[in-house]
NUSE-645833 format. One line per 2 residues: number of its first residue (from 1); their letters; for each residue z, y negated, x of C-alpha. Coordinates in Angstrom, 2 decimals, decimal comma. Layout:
# NUSE-645833
NUM) A) Z Y X | ...
This chain:
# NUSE-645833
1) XX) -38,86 -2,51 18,18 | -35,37 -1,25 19,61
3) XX) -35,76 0,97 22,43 | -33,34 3,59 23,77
5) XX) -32,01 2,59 26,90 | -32,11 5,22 29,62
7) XX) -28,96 7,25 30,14 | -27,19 5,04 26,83
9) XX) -26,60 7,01 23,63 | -26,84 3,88 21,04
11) XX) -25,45 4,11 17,16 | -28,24 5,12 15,78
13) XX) -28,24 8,77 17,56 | -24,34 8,93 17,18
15) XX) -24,26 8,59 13,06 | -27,93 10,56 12,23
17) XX) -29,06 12,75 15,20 | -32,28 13,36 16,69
19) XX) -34,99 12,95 13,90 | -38,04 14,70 13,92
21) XX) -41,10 13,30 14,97 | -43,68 11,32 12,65
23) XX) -46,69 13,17 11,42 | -47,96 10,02 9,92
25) XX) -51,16 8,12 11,46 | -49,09 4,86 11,28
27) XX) -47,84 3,27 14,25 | -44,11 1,78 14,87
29) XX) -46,24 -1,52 15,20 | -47,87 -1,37 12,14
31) XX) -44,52 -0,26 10,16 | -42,61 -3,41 11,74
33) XX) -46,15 -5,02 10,19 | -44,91 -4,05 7,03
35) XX) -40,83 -5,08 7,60 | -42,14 -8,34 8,52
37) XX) -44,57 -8,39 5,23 | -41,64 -7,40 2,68
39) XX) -39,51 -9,66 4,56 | -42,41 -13,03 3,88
41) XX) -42,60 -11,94 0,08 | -38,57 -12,18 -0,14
43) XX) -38,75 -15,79 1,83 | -37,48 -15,04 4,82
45) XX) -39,48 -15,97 8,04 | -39,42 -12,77 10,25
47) XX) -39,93 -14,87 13,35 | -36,72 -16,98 12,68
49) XX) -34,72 -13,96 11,50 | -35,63 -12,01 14,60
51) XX) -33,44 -11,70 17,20 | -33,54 -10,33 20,67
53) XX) -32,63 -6,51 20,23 | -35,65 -7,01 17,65
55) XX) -33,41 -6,45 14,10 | -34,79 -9,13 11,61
57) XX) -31,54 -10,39 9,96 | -31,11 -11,16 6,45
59) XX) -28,15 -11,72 3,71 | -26,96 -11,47 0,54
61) XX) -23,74 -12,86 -0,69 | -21,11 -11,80 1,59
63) XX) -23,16 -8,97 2,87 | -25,12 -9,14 6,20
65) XX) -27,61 -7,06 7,13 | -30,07 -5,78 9,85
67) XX) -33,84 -4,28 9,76 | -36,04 -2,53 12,30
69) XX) -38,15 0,30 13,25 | -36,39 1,94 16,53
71) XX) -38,13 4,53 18,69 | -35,66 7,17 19,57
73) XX) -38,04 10,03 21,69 | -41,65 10,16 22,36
75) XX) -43,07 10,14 18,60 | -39,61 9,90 17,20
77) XX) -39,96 6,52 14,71 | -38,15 5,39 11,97
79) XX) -36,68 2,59 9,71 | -33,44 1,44 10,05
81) XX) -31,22 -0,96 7,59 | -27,72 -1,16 7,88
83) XX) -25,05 -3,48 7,54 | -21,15 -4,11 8,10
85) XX) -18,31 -3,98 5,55 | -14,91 -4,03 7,27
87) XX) -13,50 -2,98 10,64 | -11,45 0,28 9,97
89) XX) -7,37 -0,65 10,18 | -5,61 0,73 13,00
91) XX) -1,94 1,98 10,58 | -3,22 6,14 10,73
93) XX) -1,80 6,04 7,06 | -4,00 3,53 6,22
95) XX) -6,92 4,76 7,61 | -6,88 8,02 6,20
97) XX) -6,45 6,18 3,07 | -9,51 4,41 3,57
99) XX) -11,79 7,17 4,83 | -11,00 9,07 1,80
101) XX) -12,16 6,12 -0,01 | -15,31 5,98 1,41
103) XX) -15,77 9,72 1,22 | -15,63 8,80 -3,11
105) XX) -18,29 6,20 -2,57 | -20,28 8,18 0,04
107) XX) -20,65 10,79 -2,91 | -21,39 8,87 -5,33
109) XX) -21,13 4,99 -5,47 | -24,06 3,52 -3,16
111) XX) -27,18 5,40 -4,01 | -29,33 6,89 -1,52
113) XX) -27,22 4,49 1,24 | -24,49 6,12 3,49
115) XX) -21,40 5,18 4,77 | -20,28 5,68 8,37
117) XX) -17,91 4,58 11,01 | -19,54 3,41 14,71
119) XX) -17,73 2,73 17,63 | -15,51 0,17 17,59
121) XX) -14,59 1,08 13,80 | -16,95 -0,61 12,52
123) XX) -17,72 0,35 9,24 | -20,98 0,28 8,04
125) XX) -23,64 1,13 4,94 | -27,33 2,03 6,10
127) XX) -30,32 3,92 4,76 | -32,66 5,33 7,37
129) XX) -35,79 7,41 7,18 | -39,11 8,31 8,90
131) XX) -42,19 5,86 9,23 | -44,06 9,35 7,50
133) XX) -45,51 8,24 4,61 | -43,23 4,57 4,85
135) XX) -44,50 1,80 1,90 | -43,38 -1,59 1,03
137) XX) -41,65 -0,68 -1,75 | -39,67 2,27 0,47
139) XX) -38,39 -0,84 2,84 | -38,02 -3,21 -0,43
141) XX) -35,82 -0,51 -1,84 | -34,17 0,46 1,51
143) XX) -32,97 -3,29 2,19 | -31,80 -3,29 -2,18
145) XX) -29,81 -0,58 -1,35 | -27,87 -1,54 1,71
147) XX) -27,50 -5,14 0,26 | -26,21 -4,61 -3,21
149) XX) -23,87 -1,81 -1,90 | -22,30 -3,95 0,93
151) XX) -22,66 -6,87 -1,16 | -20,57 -5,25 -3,80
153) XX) -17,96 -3,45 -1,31 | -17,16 -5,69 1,44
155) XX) -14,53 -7,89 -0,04 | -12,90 -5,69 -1,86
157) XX) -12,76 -2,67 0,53 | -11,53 -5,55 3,18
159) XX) -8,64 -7,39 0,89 | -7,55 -3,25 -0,06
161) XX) -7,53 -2,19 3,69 | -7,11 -5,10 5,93
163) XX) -3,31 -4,86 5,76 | -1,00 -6,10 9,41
165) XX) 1,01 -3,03 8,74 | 4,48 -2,92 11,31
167) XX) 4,43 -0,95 14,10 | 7,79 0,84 12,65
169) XX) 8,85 3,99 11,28 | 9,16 4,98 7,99
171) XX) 8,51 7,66 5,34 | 5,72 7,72 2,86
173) XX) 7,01 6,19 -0,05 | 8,51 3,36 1,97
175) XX) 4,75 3,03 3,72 | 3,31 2,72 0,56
177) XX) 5,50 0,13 -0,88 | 5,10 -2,09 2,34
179) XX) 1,51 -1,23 1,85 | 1,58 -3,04 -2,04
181) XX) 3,48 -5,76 -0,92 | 1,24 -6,67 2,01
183) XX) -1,81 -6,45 -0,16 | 0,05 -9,04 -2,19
185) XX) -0,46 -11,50 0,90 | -2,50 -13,29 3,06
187) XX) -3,43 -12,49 6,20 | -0,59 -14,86 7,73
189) XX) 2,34 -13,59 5,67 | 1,42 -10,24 6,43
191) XX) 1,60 -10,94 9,64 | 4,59 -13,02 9,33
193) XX) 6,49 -10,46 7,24 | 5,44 -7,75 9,58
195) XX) 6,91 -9,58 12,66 | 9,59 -9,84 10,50
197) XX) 10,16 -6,25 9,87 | 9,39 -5,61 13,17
199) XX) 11,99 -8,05 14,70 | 14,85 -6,73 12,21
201) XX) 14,64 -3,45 13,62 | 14,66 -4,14 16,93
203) XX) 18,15 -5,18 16,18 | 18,75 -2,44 15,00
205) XX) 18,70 -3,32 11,32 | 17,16 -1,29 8,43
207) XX) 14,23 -1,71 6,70 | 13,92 -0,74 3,12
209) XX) 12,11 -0,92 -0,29 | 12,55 -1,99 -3,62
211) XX) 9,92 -1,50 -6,14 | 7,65 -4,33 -5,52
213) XX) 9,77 -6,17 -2,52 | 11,16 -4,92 1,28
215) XX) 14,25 -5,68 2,00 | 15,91 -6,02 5,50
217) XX) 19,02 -4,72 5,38 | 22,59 -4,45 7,10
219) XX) 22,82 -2,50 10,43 | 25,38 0,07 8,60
221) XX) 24,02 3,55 7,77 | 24,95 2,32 3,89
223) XX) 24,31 -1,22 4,05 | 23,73 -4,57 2,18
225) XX) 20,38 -5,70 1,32 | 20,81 -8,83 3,42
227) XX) 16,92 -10,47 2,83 | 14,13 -9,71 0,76
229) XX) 10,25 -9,80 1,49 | 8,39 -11,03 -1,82
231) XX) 4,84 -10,95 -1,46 | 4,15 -11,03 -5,39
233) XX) 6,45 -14,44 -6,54 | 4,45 -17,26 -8,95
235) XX) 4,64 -19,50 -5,61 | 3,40 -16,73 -3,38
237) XX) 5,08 -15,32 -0,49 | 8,69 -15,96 -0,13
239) XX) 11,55 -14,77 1,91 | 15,00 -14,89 0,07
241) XX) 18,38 -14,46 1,30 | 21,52 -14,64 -0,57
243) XX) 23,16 -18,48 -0,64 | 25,33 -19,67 -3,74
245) XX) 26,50 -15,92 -3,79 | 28,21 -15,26 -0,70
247) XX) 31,31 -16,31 -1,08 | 31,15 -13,75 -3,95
249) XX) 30,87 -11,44 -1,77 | 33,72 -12,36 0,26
251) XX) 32,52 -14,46 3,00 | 34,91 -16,73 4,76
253) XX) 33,88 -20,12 4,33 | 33,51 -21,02 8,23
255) XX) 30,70 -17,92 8,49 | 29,08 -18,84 5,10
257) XX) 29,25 -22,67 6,13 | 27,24 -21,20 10,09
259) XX) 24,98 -18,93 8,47 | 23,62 -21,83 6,19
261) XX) 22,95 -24,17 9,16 | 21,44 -21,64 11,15
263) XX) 18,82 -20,83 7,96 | 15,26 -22,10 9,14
265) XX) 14,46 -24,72 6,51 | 10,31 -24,39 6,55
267) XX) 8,39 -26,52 3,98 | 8,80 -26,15 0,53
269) XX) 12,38 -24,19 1,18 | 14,03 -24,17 -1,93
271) XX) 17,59 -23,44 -3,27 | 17,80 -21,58 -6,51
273) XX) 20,66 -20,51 -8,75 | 22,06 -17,54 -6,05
275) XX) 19,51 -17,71 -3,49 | 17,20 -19,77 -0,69
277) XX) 13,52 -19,38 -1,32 | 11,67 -18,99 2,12
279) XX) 7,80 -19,76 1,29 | 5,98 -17,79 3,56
281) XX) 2,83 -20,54 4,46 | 1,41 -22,08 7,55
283) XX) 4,90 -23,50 8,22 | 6,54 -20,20 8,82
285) XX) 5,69 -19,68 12,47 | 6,54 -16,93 14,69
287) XX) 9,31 -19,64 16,08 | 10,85 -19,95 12,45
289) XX) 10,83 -16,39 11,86 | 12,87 -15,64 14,99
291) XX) 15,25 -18,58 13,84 | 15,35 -16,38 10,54
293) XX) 16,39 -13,55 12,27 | 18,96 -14,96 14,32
295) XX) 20,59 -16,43 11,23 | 20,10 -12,67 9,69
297) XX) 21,91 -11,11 12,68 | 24,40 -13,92 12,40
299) XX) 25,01 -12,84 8,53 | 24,81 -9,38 9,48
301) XX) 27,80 -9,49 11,92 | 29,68 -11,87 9,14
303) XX) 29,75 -9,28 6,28 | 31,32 -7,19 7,94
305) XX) 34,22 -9,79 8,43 | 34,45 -9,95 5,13
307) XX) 36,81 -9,15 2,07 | 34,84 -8,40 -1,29
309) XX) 36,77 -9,31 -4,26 | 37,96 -6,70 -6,37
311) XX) 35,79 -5,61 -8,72 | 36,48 -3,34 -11,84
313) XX) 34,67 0,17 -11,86 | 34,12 1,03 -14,97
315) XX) 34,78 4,06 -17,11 | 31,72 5,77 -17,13
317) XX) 33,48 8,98 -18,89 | 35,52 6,75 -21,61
319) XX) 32,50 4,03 -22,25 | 29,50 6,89 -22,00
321) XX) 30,80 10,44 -21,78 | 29,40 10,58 -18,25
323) XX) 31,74 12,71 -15,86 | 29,48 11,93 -12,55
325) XX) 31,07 11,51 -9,14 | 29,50 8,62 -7,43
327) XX) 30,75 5,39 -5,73 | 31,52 2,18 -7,39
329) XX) 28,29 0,10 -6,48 | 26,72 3,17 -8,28
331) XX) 28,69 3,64 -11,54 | 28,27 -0,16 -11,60
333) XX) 24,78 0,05 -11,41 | 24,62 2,94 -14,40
335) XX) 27,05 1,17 -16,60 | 24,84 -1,86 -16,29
337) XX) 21,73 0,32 -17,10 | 22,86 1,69 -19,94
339) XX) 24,52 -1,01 -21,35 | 20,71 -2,81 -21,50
341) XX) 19,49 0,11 -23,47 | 19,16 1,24 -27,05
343) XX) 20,86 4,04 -28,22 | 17,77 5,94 -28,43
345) XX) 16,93 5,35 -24,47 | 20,88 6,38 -23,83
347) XX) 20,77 9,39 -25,22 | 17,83 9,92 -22,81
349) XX) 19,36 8,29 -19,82 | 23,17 9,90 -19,76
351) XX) 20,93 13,34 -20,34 | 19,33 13,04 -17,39
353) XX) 21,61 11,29 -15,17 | 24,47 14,22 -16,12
355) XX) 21,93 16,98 -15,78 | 20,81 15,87 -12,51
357) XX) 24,93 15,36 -10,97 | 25,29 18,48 -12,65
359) XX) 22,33 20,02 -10,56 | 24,22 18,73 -7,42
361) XX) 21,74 16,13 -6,69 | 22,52 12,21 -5,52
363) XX) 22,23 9,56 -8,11 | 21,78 6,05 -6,32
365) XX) 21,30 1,99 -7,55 | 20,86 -1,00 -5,33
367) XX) 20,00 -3,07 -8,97 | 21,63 -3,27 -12,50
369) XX) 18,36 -2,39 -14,21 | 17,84 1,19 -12,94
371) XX) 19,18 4,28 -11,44 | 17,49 6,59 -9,06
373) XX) 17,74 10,37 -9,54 | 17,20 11,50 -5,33
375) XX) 15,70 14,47 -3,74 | 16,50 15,95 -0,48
377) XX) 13,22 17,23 1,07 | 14,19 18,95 5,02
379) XX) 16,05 15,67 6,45 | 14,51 12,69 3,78
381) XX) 15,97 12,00 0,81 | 13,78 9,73 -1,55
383) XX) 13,68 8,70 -5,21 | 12,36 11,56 -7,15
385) XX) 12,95 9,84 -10,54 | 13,81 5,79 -10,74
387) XX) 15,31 5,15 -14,79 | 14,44 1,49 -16,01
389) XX) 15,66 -1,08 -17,85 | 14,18 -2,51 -20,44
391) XX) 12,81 -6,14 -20,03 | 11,38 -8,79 -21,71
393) XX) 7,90 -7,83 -21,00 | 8,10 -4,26 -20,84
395) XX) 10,18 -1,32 -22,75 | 12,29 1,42 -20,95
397) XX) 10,57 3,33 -19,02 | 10,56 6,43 -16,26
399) XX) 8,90 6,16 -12,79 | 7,84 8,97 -11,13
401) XX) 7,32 9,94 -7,35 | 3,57 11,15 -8,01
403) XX) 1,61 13,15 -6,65 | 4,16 14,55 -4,08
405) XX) 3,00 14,07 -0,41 | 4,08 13,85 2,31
407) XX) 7,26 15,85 2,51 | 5,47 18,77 0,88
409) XX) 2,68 19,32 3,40 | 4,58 23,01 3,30
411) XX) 5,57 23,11 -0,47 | 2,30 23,93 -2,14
413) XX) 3,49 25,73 -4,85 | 6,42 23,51 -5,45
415) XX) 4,51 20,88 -5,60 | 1,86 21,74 -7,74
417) XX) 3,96 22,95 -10,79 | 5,86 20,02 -10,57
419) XX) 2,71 17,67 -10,70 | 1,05 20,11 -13,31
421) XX) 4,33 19,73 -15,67 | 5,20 16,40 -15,32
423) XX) 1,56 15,31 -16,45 | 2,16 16,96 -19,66
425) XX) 5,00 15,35 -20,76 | 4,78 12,56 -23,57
427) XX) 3,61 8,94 -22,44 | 3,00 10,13 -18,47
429) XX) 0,63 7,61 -16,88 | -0,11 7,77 -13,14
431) XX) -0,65 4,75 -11,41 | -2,18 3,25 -8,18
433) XX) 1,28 5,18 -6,33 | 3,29 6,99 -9,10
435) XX) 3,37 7,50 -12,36 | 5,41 6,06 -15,58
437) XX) 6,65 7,22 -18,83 | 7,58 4,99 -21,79
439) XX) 10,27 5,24 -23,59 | 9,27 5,97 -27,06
441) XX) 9,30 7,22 -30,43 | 6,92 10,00 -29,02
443) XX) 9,73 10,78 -25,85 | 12,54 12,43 -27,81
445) XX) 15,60 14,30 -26,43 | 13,54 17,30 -26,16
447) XX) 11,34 15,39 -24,10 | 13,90 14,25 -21,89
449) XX) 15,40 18,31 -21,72 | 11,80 19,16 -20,61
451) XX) 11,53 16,43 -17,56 | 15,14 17,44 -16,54
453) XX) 14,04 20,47 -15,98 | 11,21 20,32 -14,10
455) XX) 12,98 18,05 -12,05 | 15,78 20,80 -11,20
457) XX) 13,01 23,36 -10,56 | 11,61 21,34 -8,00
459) XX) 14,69 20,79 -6,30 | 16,17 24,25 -6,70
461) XX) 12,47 25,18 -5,05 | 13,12 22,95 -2,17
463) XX) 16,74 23,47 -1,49 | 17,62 26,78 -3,52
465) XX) 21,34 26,48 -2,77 | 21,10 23,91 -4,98
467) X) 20,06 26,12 -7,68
């Protein structure tokens, strides 16, 4: 039996308290009688399970798990089975995520079991009761519990929240794209691509997110995309920089000819169409990634030495009727969007892009399959409203910043008739961090008046100059 040491609180007084003393005639020895009984009829030795705290050890699965009888006071007796899950992550974001997890399972999900957090963030599952009254089938049932539950829970509550998160700064949405792409990896790539964020801005470089990749971008307040972090590719993890494209862009051939050579060439590197391919394995060490960002700082310094070609802007008032005021990269990136649509999705799209100019808000692209309609919220600004392409695999569709958080801690009411009117509207679907609407036969124009306008409410609430 575990004692208390004197003058030590141990776990078992820091998750349940003091309990109250046995009225039953049975002894602490004759209850670790019975452990050690149930324990024989499920094949397990108690003797060789035993070790020298006195928990009798026994698994299931993945799950690992501990039994004893611990005497807490004079009297005080009772059974104990617990085991681990995961260690609690360290990112505050994610942690909160995670304990509100937990909370949803503690409610519901694991029985008469409970979940708790010890020292060392440890978290565990454990049932625990008084010797009063104790039978085999009470332990039997105890050590089900715990099993099954952590049995059931460990592996996926540890690939969900054992993400290397960077030790940078950046706003919730960004967060929780990082977060998706990380869970995409293993534990070395997100650890590689973490040193890599983490490296780029300590250059002073930017860090920002597509909708399923990070990019690292230039060190100007409005710059290029310069590499991308891919955690989701066919191949897995992959790193890609720009390659047959530069001197598109306007790079002198004597930079472009010194950035190539200075690209780290790990296994499996691969040269594609426009781009290098990166693979993020056990041959992309901390050494190569520093190589990487050399060559990225390199780059970096070289764009802005160079001379883009001169590209046509197109007419977005003659080819569209749009009259929107926005730079070229942008009314390149609209024409391109609605040039991929059906007339049914344009009259949707050039709806809500004009409303939202017209509302005075930003309209932004970094690709030529969407548009992003942007709110100002104190000093972020952040994709309220992305409008998509359609693809070979997928129609049209609308993806929404939902729920709000965040940036509304002091917005109640904003926020809550946005998220109450958005969910109304034909084809919403929320998903694990937004939501999406299909372009359909069931989203008409009206549809797409509605969403405009619940879209300028919330920024008019937000920024009522606006309105």
């Amino acid at each position: 039996m575990a004692e208390k040491p004197n003058g030590r609180l141990d776990w078992f007084e820091t998750l349940y308290g003091r309990q109250e003393p046995s009225k039953a005639a049975m002894s602490p020895a004759e209850a670790q009688s019975m452990v050690d009984r149930v324990l024989a009829s499920l094949g397990i030795d108690p003797q060789e399970a035993i070790d020298e705290d006195g928990w009798r050890h026994l698994g299931l699965g993945t799950a690992h798990a501990m039994v004893n009888v611990l005497e807490w006071g004079p009297g005080e007796y009772s059974l104990a089975v617990w085991a681990p899950i995961l260690r609690a992550p360290q990112d505050t974001r994610l942690r909160a995520e995670l304990f509100e997890n937990l909370l949803r399972l503690n409610h519901r999900a694991i029985g008469q079991a409970r979940i708790s957090v010890l020292e060392g963030d440890l978290v565990v599952i454990s049932v625990v009761r008084p010797i009063a009254g104790l039978e085999a089938d009470h332990i039997l049932d105890a050590i089900r519990t715990v099993l099954e539950a952590a049995d059931r829970l460990d592996e996926p509550l540890q690939e969900s929240f054992k993400v290397a998160m960077p030790n940078i700064e950046m706003d919730r949405p960004t967060w929780e794209t990082i977060r998706d792409v990380l869970r995409l990896c293993d534990p070395n790539a997100q650890r590689m691509f973490s040193y890599l964020m983490e490296g780029w801005v300590s250059r002073k470089g930017r860090v920002t997110t597509g909708r399923h990749t990070i990019g690292l971008d230039s060190r100007a307040p409005a710059g290029k995309t310069l590499a991308a972090l891919v955690g989701g590719a066919s191949a897995g993890p992959i790193v890609t920089v720009g390659w047959n494209s530069l001197a598109r862009q306007g790079l002198r051939p004597a930079d472009e000819a010194a950035f190539k050579k200075a690209v780290p060439r790990p296994l499996r590197f691969e040269i594609t169409a426009s781009s290098a391919h990166l693979p993020v394995d056990g041959s992309f060490t901390e050494a190569v990634a520093d190589q990487f960002l050399d060559a990225l700082t390199m780059l970096d310094k070289a764009m802005k030495r160079a001379v883009p070609p001169d590209i046509q802007v197109p007419d977005l008032a003659e080819r569209w009727g749009l009259k929107v005021s926005v730079g070229g990269a942008t009314q390149r990136g609209i024409d391109a969007l609605l040039e991929a649509c059906s007339p049914e999705v344009l009259k949707v799209y050039t709806l809500l892009i004009q409303g939202w100019h017209d509302a005075g808000q930003k309209l932004y692209t970094k690709t030529l399959n969407s548009v992003a309609l942007r709110l100002s919220v104190y000093s972020h600004t952040f994709a309220l409203c992305s409008l998509w392409a359609p693809s070979q695999k997928k129609p049209a569709y609308i993806w929404l910043y939902y729920p709000l958080s965040y940036y509304f801690e002091n917005l109640l009411e904003p926020r809550r008739a946005y998220e109450q009117a958005v969910a109304r509207i034909p084809q919403f679907t929320p998903q694990n961090s937004g939501a999406s609407i299909t372009i359909d036969d069931s989203f008409t124009e009206k549809s797409a008046r509605h969403l405009l306008q619940i879209l300028r409410r919330l920024g008019e609430d937000v920024n009522p100059t606006l309105g």
